[in-house]
N, CA, C and O atoms as CSV, one atom per row, in Angstrom:
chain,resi,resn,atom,element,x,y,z
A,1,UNK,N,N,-35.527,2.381,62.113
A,1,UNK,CA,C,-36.350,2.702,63.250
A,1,UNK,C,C,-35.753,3.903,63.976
A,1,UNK,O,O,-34.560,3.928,64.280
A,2,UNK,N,N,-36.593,4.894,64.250
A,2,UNK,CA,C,-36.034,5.762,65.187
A,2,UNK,C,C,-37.135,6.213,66.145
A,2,UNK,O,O,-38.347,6.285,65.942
A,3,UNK,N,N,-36.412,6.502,67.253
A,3,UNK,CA,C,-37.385,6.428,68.548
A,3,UNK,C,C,-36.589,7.922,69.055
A,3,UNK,O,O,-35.471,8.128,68.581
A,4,UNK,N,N,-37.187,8.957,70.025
A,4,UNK,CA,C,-36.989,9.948,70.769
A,4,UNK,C,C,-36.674,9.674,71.979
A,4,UNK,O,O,-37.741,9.366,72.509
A,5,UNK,N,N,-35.629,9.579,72.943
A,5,UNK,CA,C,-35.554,9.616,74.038
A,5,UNK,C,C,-35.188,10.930,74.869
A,5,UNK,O,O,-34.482,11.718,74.239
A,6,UNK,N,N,-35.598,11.381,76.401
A,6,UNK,CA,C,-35.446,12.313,77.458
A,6,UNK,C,C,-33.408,11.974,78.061
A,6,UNK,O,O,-32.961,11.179,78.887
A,7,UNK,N,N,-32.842,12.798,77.345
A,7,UNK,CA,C,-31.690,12.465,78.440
A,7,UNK,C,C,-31.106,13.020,79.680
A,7,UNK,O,O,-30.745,14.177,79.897
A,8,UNK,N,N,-31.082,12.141,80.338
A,8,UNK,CA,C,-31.251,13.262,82.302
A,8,UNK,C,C,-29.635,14.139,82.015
A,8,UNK,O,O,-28.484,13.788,81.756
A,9,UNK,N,N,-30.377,15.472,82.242
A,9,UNK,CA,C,-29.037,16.636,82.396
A,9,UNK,C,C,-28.062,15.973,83.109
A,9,UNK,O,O,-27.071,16.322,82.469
A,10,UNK,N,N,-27.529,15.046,84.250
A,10,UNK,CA,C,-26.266,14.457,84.430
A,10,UNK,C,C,-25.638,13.913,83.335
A,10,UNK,O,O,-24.474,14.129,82.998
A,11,UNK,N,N,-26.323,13.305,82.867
A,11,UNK,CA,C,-25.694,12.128,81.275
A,11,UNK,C,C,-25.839,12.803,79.943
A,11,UNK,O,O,-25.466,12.382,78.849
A,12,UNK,N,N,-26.326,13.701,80.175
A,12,UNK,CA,C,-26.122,15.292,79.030
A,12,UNK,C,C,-24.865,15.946,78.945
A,12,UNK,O,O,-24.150,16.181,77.971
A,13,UNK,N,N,-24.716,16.231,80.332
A,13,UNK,CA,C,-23.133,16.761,80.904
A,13,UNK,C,C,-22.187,16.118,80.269
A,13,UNK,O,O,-21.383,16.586,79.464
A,14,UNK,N,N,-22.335,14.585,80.794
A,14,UNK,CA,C,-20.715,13.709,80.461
A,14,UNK,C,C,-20.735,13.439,79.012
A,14,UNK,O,O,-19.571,13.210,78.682
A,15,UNK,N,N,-21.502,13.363,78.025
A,15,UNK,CA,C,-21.933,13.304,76.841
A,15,UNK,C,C,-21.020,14.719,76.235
A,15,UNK,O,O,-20.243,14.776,75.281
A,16,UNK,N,N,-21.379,15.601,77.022
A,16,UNK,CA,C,-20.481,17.015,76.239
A,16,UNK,C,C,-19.261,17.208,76.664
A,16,UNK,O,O,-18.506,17.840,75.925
A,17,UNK,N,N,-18.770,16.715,77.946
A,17,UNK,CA,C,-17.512,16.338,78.309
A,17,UNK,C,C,-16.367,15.318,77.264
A,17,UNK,O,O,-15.146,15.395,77.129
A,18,UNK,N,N,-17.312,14.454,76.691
A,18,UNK,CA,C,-16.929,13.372,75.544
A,18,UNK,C,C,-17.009,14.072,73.952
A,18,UNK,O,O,-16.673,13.366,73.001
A,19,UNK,N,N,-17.329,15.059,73.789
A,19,UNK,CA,C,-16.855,15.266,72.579
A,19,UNK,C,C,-15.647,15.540,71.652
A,19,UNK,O,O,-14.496,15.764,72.027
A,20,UNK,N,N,-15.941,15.504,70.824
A,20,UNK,CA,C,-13.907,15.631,70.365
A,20,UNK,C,C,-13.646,16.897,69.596
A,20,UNK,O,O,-12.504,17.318,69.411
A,21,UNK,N,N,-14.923,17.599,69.074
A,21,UNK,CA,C,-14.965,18.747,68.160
A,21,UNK,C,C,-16.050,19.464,69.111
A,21,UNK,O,O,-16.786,18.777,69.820
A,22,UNK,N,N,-16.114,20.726,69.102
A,22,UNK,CA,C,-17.570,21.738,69.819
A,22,UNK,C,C,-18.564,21.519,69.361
A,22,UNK,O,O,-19.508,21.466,70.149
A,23,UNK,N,N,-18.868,21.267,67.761
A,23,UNK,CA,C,-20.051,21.232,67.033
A,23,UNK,C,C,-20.294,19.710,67.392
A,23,UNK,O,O,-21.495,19.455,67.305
A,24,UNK,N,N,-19.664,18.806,67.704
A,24,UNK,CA,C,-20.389,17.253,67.173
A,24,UNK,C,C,-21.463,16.983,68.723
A,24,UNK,O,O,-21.379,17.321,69.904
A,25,UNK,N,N,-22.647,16.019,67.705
A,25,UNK,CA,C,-23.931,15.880,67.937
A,25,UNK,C,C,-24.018,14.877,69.128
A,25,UNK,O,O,-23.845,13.698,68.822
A,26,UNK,N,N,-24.231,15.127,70.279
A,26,UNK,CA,C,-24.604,14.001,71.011
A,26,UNK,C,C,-25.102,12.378,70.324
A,26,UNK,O,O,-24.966,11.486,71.162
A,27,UNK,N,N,-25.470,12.049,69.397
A,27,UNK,CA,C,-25.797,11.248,68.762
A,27,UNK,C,C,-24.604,10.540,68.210
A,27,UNK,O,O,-24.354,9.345,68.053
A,28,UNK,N,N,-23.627,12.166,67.846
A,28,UNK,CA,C,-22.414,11.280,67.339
A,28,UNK,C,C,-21.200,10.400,68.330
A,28,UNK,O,O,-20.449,9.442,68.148
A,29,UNK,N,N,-21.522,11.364,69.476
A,29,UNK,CA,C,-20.294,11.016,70.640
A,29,UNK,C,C,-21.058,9.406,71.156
A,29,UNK,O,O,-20.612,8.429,71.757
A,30,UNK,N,N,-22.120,9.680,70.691
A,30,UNK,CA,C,-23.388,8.205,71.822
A,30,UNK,C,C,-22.458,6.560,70.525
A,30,UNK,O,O,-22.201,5.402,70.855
A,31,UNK,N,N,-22.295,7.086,69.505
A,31,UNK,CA,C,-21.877,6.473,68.303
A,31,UNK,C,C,-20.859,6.234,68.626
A,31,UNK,O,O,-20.502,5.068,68.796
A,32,UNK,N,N,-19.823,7.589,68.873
A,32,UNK,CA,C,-18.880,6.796,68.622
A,32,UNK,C,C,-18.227,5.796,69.766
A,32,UNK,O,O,-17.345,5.018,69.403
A,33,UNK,N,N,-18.693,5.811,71.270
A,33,UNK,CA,C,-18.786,5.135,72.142
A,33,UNK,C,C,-18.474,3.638,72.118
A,33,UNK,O,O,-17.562,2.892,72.477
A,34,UNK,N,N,-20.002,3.533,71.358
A,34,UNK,CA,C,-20.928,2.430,71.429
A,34,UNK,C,C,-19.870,1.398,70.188
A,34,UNK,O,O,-19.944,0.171,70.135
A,35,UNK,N,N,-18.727,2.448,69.083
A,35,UNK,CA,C,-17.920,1.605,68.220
A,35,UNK,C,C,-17.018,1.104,69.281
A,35,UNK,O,O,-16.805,-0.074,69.567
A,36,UNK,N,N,-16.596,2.002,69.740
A,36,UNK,CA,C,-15.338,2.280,70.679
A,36,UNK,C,C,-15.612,0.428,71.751
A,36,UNK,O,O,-14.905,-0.580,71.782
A,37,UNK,N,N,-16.643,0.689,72.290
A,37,UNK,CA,C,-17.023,-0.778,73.014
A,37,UNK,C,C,-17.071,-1.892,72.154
A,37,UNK,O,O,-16.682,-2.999,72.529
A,38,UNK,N,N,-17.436,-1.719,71.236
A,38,UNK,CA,C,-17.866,-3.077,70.362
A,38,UNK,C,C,-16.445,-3.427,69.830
A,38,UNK,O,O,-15.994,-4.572,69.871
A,39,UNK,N,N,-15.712,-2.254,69.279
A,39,UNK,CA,C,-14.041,-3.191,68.873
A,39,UNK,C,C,-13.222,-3.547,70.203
A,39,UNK,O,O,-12.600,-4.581,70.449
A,40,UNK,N,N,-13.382,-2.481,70.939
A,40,UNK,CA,C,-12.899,-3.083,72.261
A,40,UNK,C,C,-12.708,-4.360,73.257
A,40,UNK,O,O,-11.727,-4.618,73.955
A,41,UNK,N,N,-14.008,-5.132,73.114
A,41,UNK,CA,C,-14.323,-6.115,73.589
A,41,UNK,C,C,-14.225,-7.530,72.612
A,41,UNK,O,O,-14.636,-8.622,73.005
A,42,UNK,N,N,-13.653,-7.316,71.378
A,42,UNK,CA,C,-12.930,-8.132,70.818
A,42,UNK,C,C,-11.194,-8.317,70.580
A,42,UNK,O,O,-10.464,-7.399,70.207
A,43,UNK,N,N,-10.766,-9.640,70.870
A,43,UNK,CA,C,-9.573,-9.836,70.825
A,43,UNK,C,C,-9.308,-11.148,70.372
A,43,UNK,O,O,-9.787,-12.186,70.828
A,44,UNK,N,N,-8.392,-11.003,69.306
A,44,UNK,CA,C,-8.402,-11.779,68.127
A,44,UNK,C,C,-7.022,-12.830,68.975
A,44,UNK,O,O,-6.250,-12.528,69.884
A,45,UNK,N,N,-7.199,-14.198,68.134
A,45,UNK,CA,C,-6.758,-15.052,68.523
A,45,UNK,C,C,-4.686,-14.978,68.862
A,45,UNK,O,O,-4.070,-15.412,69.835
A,46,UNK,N,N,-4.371,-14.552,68.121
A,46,UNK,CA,C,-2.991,-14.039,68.823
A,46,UNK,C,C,-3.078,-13.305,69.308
A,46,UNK,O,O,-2.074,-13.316,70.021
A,47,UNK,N,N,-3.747,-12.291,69.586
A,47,UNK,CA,C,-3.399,-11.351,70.903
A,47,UNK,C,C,-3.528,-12.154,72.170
A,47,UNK,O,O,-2.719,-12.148,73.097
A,48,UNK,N,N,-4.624,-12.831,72.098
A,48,UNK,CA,C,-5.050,-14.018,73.573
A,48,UNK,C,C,-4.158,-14.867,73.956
A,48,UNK,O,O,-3.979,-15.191,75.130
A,49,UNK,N,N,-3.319,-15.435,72.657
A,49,UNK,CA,C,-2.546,-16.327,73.257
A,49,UNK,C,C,-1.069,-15.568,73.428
A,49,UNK,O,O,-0.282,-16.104,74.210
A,50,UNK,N,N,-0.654,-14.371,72.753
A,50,UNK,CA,C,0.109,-12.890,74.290
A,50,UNK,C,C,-0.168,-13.133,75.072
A,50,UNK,O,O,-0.005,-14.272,75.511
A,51,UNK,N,N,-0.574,-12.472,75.509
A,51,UNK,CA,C,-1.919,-12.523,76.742
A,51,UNK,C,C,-1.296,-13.711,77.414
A,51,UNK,O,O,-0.316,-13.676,78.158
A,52,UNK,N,N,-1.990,-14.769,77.057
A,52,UNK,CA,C,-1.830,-15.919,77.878
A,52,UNK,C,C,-0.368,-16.192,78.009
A,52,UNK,O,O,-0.292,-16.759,79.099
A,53,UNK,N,N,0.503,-16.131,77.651
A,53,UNK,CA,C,1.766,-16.611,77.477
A,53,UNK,C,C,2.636,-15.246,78.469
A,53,UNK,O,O,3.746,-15.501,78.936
A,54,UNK,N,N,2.131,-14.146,78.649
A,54,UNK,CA,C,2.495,-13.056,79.175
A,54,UNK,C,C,2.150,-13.516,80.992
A,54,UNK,O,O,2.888,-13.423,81.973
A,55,UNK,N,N,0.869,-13.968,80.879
A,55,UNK,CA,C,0.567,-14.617,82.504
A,55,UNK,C,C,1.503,-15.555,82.645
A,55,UNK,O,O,2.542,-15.432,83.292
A,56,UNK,N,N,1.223,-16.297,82.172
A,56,UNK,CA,C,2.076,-17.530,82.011
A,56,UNK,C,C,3.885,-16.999,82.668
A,56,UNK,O,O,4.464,-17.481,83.641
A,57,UNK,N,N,4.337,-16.010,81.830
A,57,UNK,CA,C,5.587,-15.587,82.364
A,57,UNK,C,C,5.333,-14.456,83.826
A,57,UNK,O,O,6.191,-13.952,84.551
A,58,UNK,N,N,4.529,-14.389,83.853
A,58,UNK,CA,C,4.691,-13.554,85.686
A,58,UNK,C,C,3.953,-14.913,86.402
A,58,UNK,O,O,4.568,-15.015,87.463
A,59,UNK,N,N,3.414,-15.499,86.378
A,59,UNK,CA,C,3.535,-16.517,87.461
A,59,UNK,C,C,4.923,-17.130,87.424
A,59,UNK,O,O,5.345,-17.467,88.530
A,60,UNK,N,N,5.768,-17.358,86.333
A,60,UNK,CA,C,6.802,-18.547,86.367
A,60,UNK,C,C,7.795,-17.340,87.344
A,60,UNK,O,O,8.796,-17.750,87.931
A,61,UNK,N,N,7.460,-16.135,87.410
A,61,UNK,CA,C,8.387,-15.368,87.683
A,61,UNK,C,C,9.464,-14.511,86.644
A,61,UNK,O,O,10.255,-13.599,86.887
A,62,UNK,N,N,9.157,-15.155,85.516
A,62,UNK,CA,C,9.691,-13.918,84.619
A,62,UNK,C,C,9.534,-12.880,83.905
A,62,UNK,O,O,9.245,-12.656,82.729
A,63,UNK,N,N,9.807,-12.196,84.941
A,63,UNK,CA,C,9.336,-10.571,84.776
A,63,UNK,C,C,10.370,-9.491,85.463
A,63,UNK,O,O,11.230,-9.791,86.291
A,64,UNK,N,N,10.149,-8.365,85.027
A,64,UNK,CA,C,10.769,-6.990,86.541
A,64,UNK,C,C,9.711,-5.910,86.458
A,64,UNK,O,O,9.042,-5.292,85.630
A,65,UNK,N,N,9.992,-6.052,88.220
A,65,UNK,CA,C,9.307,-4.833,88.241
A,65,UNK,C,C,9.319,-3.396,87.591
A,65,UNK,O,O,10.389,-2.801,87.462
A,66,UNK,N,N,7.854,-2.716,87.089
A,66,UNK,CA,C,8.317,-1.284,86.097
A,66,UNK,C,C,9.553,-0.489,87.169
A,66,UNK,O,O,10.695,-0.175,86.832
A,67,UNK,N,N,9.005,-0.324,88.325
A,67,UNK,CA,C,10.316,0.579,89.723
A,67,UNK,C,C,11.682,0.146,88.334
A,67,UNK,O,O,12.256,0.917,87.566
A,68,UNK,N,N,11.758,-0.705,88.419
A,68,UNK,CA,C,13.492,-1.203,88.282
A,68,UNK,C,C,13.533,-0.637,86.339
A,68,UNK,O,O,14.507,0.007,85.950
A,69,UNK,N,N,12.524,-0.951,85.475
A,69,UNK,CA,C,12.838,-0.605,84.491
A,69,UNK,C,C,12.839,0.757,83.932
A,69,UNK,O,O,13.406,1.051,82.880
A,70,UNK,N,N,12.039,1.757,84.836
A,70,UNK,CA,C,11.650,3.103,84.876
A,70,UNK,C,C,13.219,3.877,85.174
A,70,UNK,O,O,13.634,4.911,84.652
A,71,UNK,N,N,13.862,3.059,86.118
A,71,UNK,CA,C,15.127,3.432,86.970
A,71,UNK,C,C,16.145,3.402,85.652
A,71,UNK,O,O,16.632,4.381,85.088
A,72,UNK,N,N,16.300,2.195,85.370
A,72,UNK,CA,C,17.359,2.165,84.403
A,72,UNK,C,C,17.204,3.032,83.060
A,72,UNK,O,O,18.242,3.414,82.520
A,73,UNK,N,N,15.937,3.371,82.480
A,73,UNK,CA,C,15.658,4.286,81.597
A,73,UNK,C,C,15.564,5.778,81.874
A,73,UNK,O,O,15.306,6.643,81.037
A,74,UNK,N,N,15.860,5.994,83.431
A,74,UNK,CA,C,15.791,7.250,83.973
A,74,UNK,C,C,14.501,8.301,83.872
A,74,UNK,O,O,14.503,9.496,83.575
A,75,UNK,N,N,13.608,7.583,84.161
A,75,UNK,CA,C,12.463,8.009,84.175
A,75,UNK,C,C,11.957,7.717,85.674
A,75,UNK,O,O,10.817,8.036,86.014
């Protein structure tokens, strides 16, 4: 199926702001987006339970602040 749509010159703009090469096609940047969201918004079962186990250690309190680890790496 393909359909024609009007795209308003604001969202034309940020569309060409998003490209990664001069030549690539609004169609392609709209693409590669739309991958970009779809793997994004999945997170596979060990990463979650990171995740969870990572909260888990800043509520118990074990953690440091970046200030203190930035310091010691001299950054």
């Amino acid at each position: 199926m393909s359909e024609s749509i009007e795209i308003p010159f604001p969202l034309m703009q940020r569309i060409e702001r998003l490209k990664i090469q001069p030549d690539e096609k609004p169609i392609d940047v709209i693409t590669r987006l739309l991958d970009y969201y779809d793997d994004a918004d999945e997170i596979d079962e060990e990463t979650n339970q990171r995740i969870l186990k990572g909260l888990e250690d800043v509520d118990a309190g074990r953690h440091r602040p970046l200030r203190d680890i930035a310091q010691e790496m001299g950054i």
